[in-house]
C-alpha positions in Angstrom: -107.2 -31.5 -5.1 -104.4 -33.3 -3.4 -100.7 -32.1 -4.5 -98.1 -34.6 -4.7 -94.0 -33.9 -5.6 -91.9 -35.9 -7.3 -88.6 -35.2 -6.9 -86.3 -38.0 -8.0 -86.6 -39.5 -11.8 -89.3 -41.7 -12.7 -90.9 -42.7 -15.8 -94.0 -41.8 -16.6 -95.6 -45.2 -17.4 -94.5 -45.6 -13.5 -96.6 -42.4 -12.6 -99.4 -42.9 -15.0 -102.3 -43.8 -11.9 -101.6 -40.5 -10.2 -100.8 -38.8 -13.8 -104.9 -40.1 -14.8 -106.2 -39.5 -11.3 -108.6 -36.7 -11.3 -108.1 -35.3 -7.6 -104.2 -35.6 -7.7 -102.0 -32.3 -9.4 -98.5 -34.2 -10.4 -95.6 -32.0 -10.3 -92.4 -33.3 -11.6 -89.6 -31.4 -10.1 -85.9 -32.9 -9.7 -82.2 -32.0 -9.1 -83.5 -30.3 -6.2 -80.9 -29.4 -2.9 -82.5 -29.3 0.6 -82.8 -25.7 0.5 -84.2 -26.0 -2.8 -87.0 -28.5 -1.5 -87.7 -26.9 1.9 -88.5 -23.2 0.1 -91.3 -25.5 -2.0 -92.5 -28.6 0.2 -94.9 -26.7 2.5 -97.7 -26.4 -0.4 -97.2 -30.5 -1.0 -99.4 -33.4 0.5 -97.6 -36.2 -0.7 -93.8 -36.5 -2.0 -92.3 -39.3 -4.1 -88.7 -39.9 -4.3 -86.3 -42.7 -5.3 -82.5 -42.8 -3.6 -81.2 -39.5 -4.8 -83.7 -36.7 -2.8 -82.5 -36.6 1.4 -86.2 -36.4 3.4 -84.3 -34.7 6.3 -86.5 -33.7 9.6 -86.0 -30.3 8.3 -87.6 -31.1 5.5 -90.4 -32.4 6.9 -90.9 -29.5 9.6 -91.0 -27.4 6.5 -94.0 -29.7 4.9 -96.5 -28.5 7.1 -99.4 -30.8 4.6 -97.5 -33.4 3.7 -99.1 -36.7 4.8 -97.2 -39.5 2.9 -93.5 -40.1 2.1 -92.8 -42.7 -1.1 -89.8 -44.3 -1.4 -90.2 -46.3 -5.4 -87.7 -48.6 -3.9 -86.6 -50.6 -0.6 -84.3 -48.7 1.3 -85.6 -45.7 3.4 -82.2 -45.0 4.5 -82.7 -41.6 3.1 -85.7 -40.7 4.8 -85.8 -39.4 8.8 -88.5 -42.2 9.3 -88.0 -40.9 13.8 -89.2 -37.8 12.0 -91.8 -38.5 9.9 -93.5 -40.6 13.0 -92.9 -37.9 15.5 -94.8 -35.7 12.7 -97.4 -38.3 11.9 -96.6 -38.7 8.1 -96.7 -42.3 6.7 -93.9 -43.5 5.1 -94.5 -46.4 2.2 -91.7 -48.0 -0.1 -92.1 -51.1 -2.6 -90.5 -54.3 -0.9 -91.7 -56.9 -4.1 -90.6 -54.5 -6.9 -87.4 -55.7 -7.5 -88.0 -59.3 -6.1 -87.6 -60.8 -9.6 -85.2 -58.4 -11.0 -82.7 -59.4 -8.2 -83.1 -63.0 -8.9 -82.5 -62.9 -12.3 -79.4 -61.0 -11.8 -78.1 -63.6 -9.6 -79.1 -66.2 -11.6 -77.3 -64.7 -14.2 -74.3 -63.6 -12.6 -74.1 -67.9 -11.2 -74.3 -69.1 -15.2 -71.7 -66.1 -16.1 -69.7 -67.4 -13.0 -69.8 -71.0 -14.1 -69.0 -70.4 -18.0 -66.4 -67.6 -17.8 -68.3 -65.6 -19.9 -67.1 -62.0 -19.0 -63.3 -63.2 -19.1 -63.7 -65.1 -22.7 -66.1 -62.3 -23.9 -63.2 -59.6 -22.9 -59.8 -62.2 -24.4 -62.4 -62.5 -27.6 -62.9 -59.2 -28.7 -59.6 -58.4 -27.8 -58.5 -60.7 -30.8 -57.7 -63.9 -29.2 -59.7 -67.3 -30.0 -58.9 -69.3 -27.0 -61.3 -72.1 -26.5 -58.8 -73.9 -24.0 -58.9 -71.8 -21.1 -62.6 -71.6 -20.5 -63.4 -74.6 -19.5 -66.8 -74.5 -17.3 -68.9 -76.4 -15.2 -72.8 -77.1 -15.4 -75.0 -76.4 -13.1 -77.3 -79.9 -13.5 -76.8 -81.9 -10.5 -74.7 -79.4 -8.4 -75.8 -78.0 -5.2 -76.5 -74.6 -4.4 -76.8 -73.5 -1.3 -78.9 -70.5 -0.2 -78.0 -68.2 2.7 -81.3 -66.4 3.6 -84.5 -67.7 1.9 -86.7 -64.5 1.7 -88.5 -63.5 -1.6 -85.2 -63.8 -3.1 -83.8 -66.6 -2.1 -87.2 -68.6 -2.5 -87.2 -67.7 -6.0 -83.9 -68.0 -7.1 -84.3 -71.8 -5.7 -87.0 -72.3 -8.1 -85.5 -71.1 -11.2 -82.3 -73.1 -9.7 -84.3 -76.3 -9.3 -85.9 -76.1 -12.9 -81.7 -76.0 -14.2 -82.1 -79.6 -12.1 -80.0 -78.4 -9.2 -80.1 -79.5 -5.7 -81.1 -76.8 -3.4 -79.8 -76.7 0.1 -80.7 -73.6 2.3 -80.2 -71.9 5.9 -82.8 -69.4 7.1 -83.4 -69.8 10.6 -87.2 -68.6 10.2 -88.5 -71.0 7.5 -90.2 -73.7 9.0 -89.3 -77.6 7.2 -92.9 -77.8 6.4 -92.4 -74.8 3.6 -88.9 -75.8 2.8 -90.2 -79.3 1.7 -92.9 -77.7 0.1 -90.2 -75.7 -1.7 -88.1 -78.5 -2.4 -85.3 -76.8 -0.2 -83.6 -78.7 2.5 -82.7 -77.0 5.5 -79.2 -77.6 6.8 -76.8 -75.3 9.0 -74.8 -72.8 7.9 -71.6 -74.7 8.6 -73.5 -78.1 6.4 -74.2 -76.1 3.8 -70.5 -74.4 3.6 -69.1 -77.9 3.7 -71.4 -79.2 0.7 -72.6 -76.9 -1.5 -71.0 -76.1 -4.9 -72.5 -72.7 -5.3 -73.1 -70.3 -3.1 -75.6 -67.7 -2.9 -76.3 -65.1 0.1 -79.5 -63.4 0.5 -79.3 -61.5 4.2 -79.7 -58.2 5.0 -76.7 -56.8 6.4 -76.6 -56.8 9.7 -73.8 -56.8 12.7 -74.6 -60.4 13.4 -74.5 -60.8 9.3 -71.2 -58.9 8.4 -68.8 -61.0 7.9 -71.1 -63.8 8.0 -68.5 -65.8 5.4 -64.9 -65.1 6.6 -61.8 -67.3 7.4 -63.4 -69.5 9.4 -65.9 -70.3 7.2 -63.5 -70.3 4.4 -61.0 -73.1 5.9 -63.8 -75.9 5.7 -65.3 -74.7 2.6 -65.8 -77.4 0.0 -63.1 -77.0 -2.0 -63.9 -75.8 -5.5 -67.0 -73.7 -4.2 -68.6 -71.0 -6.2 -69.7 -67.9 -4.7 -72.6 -65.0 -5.3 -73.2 -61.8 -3.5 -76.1 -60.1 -5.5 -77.7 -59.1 -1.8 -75.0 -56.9 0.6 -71.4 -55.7 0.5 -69.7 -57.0 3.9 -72.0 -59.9 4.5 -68.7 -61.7 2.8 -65.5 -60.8 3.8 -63.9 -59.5 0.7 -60.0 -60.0 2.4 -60.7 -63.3 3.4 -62.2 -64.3 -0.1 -59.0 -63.1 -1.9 -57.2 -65.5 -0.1 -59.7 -68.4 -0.8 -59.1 -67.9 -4.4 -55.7 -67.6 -4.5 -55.7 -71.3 -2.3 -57.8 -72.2 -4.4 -60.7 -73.1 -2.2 -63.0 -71.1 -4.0 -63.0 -71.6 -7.5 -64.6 -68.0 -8.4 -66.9 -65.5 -7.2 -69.5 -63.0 -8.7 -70.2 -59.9 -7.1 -72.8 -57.2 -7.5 -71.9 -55.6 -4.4 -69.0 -54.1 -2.7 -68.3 -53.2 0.9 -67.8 -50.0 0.3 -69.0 -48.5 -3.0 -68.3 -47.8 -5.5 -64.8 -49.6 -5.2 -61.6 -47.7 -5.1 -59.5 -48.2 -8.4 -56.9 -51.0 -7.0 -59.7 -53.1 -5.1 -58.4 -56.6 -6.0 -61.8 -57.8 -7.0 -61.7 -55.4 -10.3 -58.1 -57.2 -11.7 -58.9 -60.8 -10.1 -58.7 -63.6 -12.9 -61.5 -65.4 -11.1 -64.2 -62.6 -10.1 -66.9 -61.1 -12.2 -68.1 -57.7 -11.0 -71.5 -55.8 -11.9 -71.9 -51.9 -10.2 -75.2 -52.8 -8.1 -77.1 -53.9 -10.7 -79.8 -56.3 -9.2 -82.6 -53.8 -9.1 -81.5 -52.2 -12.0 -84.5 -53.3 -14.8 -87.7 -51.1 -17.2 -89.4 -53.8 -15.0 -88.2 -53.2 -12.0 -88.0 -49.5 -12.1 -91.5 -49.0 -13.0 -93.0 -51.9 -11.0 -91.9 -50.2 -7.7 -93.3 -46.7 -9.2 -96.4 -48.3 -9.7 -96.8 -49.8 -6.2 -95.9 -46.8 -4.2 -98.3 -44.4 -6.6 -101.0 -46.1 -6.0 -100.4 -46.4 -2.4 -99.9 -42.4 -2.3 -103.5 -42.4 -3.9 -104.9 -44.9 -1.1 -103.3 -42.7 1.5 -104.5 -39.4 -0.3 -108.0 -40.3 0.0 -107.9 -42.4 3.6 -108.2 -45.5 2.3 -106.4 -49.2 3.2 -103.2 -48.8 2.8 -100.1 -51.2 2.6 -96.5 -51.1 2.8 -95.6 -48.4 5.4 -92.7 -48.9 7.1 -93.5 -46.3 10.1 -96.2 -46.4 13.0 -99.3 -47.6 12.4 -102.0 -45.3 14.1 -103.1 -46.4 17.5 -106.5 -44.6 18.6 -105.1 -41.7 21.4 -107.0 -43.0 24.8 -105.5 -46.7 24.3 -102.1 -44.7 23.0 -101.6 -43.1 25.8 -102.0 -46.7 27.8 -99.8 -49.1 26.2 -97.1 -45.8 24.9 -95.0 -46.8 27.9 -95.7 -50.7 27.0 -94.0 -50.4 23.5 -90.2 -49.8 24.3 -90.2 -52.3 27.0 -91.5 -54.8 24.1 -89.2 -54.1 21.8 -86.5 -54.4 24.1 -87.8 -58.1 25.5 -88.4 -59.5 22.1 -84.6 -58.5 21.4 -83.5 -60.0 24.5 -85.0 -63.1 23.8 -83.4 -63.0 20.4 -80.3 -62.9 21.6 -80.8 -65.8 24.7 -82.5 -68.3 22.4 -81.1 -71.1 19.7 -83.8 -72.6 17.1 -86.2 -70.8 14.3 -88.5 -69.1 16.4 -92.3 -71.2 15.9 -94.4 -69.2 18.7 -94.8 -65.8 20.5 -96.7 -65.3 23.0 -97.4 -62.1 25.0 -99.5 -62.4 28.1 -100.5 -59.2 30.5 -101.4 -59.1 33.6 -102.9 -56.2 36.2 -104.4 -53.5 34.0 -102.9 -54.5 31.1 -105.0 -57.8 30.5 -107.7 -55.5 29.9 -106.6 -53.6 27.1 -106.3 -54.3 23.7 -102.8 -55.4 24.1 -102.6 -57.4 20.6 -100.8 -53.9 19.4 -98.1 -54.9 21.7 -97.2 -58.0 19.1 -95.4 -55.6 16.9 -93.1 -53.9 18.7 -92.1 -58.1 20.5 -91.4 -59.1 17.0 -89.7 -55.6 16.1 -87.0 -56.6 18.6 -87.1 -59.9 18.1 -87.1 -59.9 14.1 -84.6 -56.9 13.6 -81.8 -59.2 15.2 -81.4 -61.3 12.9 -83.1 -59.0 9.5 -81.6 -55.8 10.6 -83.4 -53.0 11.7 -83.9 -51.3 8.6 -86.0 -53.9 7.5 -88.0 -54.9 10.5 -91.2 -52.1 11.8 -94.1 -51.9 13.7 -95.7 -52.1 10.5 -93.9 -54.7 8.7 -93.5 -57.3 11.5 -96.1 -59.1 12.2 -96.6 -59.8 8.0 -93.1 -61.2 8.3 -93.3 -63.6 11.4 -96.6 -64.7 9.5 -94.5 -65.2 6.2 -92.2 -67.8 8.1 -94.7 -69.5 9.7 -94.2 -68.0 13.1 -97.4 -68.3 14.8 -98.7 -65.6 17.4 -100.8 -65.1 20.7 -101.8 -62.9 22.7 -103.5 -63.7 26.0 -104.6 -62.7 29.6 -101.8 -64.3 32.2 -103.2 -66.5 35.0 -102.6 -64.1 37.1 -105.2 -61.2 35.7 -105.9 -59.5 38.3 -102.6 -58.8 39.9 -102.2 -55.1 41.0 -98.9 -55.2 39.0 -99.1 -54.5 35.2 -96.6 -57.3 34.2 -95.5 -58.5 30.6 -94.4 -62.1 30.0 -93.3 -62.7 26.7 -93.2 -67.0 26.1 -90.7 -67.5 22.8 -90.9 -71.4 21.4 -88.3 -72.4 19.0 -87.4 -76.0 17.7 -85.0 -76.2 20.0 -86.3 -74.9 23.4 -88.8 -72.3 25.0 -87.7 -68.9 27.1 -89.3 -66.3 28.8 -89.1 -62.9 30.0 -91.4 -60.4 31.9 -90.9 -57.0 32.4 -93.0 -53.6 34.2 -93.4 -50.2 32.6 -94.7 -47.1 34.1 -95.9 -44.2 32.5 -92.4 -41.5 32.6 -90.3 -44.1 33.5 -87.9 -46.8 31.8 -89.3 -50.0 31.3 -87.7 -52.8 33.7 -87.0 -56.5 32.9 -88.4 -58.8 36.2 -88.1 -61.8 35.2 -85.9 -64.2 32.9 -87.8 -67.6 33.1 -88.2 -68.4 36.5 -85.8 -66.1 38.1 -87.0 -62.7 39.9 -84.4 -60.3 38.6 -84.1 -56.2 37.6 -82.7 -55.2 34.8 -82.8 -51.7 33.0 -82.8 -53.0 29.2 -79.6 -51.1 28.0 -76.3 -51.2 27.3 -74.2 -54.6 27.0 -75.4 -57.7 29.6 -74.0 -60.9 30.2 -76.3 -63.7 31.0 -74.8 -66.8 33.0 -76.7 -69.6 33.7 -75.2 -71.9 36.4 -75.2 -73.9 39.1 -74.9 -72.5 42.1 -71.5 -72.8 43.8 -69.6 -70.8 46.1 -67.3 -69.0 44.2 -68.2 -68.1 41.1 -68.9 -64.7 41.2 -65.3 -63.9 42.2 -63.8 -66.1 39.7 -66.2 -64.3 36.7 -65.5 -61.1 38.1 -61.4 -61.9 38.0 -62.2 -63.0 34.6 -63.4 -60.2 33.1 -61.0 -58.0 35.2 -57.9 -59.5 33.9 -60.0 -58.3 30.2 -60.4 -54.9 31.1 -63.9 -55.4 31.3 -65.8 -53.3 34.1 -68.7 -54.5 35.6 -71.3 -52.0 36.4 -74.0 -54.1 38.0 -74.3 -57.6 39.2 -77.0 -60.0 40.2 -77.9 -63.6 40.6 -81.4 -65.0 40.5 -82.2 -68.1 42.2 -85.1 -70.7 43.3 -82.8 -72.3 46.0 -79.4 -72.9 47.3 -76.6 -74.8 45.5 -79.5 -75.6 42.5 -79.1 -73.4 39.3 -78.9 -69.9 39.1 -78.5 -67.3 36.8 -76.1 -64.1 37.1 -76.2 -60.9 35.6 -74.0 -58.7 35.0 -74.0 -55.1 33.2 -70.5 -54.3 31.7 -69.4 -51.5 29.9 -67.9 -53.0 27.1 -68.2 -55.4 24.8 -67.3 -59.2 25.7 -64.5 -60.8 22.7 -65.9 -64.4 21.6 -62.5 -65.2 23.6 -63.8 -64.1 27.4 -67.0 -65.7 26.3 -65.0 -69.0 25.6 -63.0 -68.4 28.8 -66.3 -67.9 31.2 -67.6 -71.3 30.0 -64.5 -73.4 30.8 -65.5 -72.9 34.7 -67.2 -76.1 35.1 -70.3 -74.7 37.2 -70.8 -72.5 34.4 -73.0 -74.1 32.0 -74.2 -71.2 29.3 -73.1 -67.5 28.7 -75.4 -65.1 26.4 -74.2 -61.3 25.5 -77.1 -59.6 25.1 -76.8 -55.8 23.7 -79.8 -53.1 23.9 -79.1 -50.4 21.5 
């Protein structure tokens, strides 16, 4: 009989398969502190919580049986996932539960948006029958632009389309061939920001995505815009905004989402004339709520009993002999795929890992995860990308994958290449792991280099001239920036090159700008390990 804790509210129409299932004893038990949990969890198998219950490593070292951790939502944020790997425990949460739920909301907040309805709702019941200052727009022949076209965003285009809008949207991993399909055209950001009459974003936030709408953005907006954030506080800067509206360059804006929530009393949004507010309600549905109960039960049961799973969001299991080959492989992966994230313009179409020396023996297709965890979780966040979860999501925008043996097999050095194609260009990096030892990058396209993958790196390509190097290094010395390490890889003399250098801060946008007004310089990358 398998034991499983449930320690968070949750319907029981949401528990009923493990409720009915004959080898499973359900125990209901919330309100719980750590304390409280740790005294009980060691007699558990399985445990399912929603947002409220903190899975802390302590927790877990105290759960000597548990093998599964559900989360009857999205975000894991309040689960130790480093612990529940390290312990072997599979963690599982619902990603499509609230897929719908979310969409509607937005959809609905839009139509509220466009009608006034909140603000002639609130003048109405307050005794006032003012039919004069509510004058709305339709949403027929207007066009909505779409920030991020996940599961979201693809679906709140389709409900969109049937109110016989024109869909634009940006999503640099959706291939034309299933935006047409869609009925979305793809534009840039900065198109889309200069055409659309609604807005909609639907990123995760990341540090590339916060702030992703701000002044600059704002001072070439279509004027008159309309603006949604049913996805992420910060992804639009809520400073910035207030001063859009009162230019009027934005005509009103409908957030479910705050930066920092919940909001402080005097947050302008909550007294603004022109901004509807909701507390975080896009998940917030019977529907929704049990939906994502349902999916993780029945994955807790599948887990229970060792059978196919879906949906964890830790390590998958590797078998131990090949583990114990490819475990110094997997960081080094990781940390290439991100590098070529950051080096590369275009939606990524292929990725291609090729091995060499002992490697090309070896079953090294479980290397494709950890590439597209570092390559994915740069532009999706790293809370939603995993060695799990990747490779379904490269699929899902049409990126397509290979593995194969490099021409150069049986080289006594065990090399990775990884090739990246987007629409725009193709890059490649190799790199050399040893068992005990940090993984090294080797090469960056054709140029021998050696590079520990940490820290902050900036990546020059130029031509080279004599020179340079002493007028970058002033550069960045008049900035206060230090430079740790330094080198230039190069095929021959005076032909281009490619310098690296390993600071120890940060480079502004503005030394960036200032490194590519030497002439010989031609590109300039940042590239950050963390």
């Amino acid at each position: 009989m398998f034991k499983v804790l449930v320690t968070d509210p949750i319907s029981d129409f949401g528990l009923q398969q493990l409720i009915g299932a004959e080898d499973v004893a359900l125990s209901q038990i919330t309100g719980l502190c750590e304390e409280e949990l740790i005294s009980i969890i060691s007699s558990y198998d399985a445990l399912l919580v929603r947002s409220q219950t903190k899975v802390t490593r302590r927790v877990m070292e105290a759960g000597s049986r548990l093998k599964v951790i559900a989360r009857a939502g999205v975000g894991v944020d309040n689960i130790d996932l480093e612990a529940a790997t390290s312990r072997g425990i599979i963690v599982v949460n619902a990603p499509d539960g609230n897929t719908v739920t979310t969409c509607e909301h937005t959809f609905a907040m839009m139509m509220a948006l466009a009608r006034h309805i909140p603000q002639a709702y609130a003048k109405t019941i307050a005794g006032h029958w003012d039919r004069k200052s509510f004058l709305g727009v339709e949403l027929r022949n207007k066009v909505l632009g779409v920030l991020g076209l996940g599961r979201i965003g693809i679906e709140l285009s389709k409900r969109a389309a049937a109110f016989g809008m024109d869909i634009v949207g940006y999503d640099p991993y959706l291939s034309k061939e299933r935006a047409d399909k869609l009925g979305i055209k793809l534009l840039t950001m900065d198109e889309i920001i200069r055409t659309a009459d609604f807005l909609s974003v639907h990123t995760p936030l990341t540090k590339e995505t916060h702030h992703l709408i701000a002044r600059p953005q704002f001072n070439v907006m279509k004027r008159g815009m309309r603006i949604v954030n049913c996805a992420r506080g910060g992804i639009i800067d809520e400073v910035s905004l207030m001063e859009a509206l009162d230019k009027g360059i934005v005509a009103g804006a409908a957030f479910d989402v705050f930066e920092n929530e919940p909001p402080v009393a005097e947050h302008p949004f909550l007294k603004h004339p022109k901004i509807i507010v909701t507390p975080h309600l896009g998940a917030s549905t019977l529907e929704a709520q049990e939906n994502v109960a349902l999916d993780v039960s029945e994955q807790v049961i599948h887990i229970l009993r060792n059978e196919p799973f879906k949906n964890a969001v830790n390590m998958p299991v590797v078998p131990k002999e090949l583990l114990n080959k490819l475990q110094p492989c997997f960081a080094l992966c990781e940390q290439l795929g991100k590098s070529l994230a950051q080096m590369t313009d275009g939606a990524v179409r292929e990725v291609a890992v090729e091995c060499e020396g002992n490697l090309a023996d070896l079953d090294t297709s479980l290397l494709i995860p950890y590439v597209l965890k570092g390559l994915l979780s740069h532009h999706l966040g790293s809370e939603r990308v995993n060695v799990v979860n990747a490779v379904h999501l490269a699929k899902s925008r049409d990126i397509h994958l290979l593995v194969r043996k490099s021409v150069l097999a049986q080289s006594s050095t065990s090399e990775i290449t990884i090739r990246l194609k987007t629409t725009i260009e193709e890059r490649w990096v190799s790199g050399s792991a040893l068992p005990g030892a940090q993984g090294r990058i080797t090469r960056i396209g054709p140029y021998p280099v050696d590079i520990t993958p940490e820290g902050y790196v900036l990546l020059i390509s130029q031509n080279d001239k004599p020179g340079i190097i002493g007028r970058v290094g002033n550069l960045l010395g008049n900035n206060g920036i230090n430079i740790a390490t330094m080198q230039v890889g190069r095929n021959e003399i005076g032909g281009s090159a490619v310098m690296i250098l390993k600071i120890d801060n940060k480079a502004s946008a503005n030394v960036i700008e200032a490194l590519l007004e030497i002439p010989e310089i031609k590109r300039v990358r940042e590239i950050i390990f963390d």
